[in-house]
N, C-alpha and C positions, 0 to 999 in steps of 0.2 A: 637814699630814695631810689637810682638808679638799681641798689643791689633788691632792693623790698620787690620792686617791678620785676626785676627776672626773676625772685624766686615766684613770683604771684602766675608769670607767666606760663614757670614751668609745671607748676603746680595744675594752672588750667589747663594746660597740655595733657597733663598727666590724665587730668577726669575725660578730654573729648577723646582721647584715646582708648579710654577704658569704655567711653561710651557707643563710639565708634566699634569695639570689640563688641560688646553685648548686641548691640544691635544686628552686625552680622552674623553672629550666633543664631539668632533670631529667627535671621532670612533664609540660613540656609536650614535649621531645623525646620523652618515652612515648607522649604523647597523641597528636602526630603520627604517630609510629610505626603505634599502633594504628587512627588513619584511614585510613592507606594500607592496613594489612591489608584494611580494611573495605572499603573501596575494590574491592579489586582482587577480594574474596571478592565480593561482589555486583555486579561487574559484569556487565551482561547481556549473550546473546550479537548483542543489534544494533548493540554498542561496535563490531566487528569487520568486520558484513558488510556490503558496499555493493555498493548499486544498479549496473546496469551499462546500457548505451543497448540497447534491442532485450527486457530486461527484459518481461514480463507482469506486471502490478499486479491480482490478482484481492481484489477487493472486498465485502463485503457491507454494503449501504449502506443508509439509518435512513429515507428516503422510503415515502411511500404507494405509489409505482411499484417501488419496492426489494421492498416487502414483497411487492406481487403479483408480481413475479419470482421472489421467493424461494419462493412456493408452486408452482412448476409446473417448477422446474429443480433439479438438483442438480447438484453439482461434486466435486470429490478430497477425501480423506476424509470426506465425508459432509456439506461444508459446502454449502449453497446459495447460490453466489455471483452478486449480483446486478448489478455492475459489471468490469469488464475496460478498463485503459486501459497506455500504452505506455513505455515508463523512456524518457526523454531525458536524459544525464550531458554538463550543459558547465561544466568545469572542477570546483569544489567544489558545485555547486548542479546538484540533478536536480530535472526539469521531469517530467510526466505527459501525454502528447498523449490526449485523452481527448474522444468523444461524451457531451455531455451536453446536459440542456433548451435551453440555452443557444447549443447547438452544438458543432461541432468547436472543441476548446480548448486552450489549451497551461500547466496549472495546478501551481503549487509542491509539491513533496513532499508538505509539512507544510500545504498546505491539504488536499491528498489525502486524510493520515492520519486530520486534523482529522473530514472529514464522514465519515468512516466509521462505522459501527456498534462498539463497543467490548465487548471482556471485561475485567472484572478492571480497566478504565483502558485498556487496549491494543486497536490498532487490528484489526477481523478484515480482513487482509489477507494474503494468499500472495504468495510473486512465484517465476513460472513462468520459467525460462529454458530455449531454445531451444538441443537438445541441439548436438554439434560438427557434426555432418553435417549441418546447416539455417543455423547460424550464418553463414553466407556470404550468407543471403537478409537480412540485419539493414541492410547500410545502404539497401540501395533500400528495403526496410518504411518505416525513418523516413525516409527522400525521402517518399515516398506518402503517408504520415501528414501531414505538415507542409504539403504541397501543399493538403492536405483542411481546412488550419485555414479557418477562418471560414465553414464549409459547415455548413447548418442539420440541425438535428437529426431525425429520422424517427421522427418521431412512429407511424407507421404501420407499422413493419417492411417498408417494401414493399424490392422490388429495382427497380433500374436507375433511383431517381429525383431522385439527384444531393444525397439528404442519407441521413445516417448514424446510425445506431443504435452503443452501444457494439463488441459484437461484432461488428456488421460492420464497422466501422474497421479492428478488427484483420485480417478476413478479407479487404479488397481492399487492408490494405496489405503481407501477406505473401503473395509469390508463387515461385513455384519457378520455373526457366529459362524452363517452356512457358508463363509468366503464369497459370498456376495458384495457387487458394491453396493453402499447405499446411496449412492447417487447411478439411477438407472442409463442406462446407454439409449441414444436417441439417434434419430436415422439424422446423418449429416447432410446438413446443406451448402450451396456452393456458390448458391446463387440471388443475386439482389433483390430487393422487394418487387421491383419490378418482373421476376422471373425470368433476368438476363445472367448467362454467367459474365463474370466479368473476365475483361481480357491477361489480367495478371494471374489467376488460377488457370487459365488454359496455357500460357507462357511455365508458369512456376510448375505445371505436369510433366509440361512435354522437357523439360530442362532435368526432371526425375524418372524422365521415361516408365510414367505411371501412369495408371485411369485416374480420373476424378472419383473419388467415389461417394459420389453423391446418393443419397439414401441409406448410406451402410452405416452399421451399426458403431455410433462412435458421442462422442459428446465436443460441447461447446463453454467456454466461461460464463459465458450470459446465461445459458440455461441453469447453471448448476444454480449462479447468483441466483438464480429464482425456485430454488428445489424449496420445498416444507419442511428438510429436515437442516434448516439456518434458520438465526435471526441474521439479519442486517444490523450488526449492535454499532459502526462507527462511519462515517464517511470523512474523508482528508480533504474534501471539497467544498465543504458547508461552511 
């Protein structure tokens, strides 16, 4: 009798085991399940869109020079963007050709995103693409661009002195048949909405022992974000 009971014992053993196995089987194919819902419910729409070469990366960036930018320009929707650099796509990995302190540079995505200014965690960054009828100026742009790497940065705004500011990177390396840019040159401003200069452009002059040169022929990130010859196809902020 004793021996009938333990076989019976082992025997039930045997089935809550097996049943105890299906059932977690169960739980976790549910569980899986409902990741994948979750998953795919929150994915965001930058799972999707990618970077293309010729791409505009407008920026608003977390510098002391960002911020005085950001007081004297605006850009599309109402943002003040105070960087502008160029999408370079080779193979899986986009590059950024971009004037910065440092110079003309050629910098990873994800360092790009990185020093930006953020909402929410997310980078304020637009990226402007260059509608069909201009599209054909893209690959000399990035010739032009990439020729300009390790040309120092312009500190001064000036023209014609063989180093570059961000916007004008973009403005001598887009040109149309006649070597024109197709983003036109607009009289530079220096100064805040209130028509005050602010005291960090009078400081950052006289530290380059230069004019201001307010009205001179030159461009801005925010104007360009606003030219008619881009759509705004993506924003990293939304």
């Amino acid at each position: 009798m004793e021996n009938v009971l333990n076989i019976s014992c082992f025997s039930s053993g045997k089935r809550n085991a097996a049943w105890i196995f299906d059932n977690l089987r169960c739980i976790f194919r549910r569980i899986a399940y409902c990741a994948l819902l979750f998953l795919c419910a929150c994915a965001s729409p930058d799972d999707s869109f990618r970077l293309q070469t010729g791409d505009l990366l407008f920026q608003v960036g977390s510098g002391r020079m960002s911020s005085a930018i950001y007081t004297v320009t605006f850009g599309e929707s109402d943002v003040n963007y105070t960087h502008v650099g160029i999408a370079l796509v080779k193979g899986d990995t986009v590059f950024v050709i971009e004037a910065i302190s440092r110079g003309v540079s050629k910098t990873h995505i994800d360092t790009f995103l990185l020093r930006s200014a953020h909402i929410d965690e997310k980078p304020v960054v637009a990226v402007g693409r260059l509608k069909p009828e201009y599209c054909g100026y893209i690959p000399d742009a990035v010739a032009r661009a990439k020729n300009l790497l390790g040309k120092p940065y312009d500190f001064v705004f000036g023209a014609n002195n063989d180093a570059y500011y961000c916007s004008e990177l973009v403005e001598v390396a887009f040109l149309n048949s006649q070597n024109e840019p197709i983003f036109e040159p607009v009289n530079m401003n220096f100064r805040d909405s209130d028509g005050n200069l602010p005291t960090y452009w009078i400081t950052h002059f006289e530290k380059h022992n230069a004019e201001i040169p307010e009205n001179e022929p030159g461009s801005n990130p925010g104007n360009i974000s606003r030219s008619d010859k881009i759509d705004i196809v993506f924003r990293y902020f939304y």
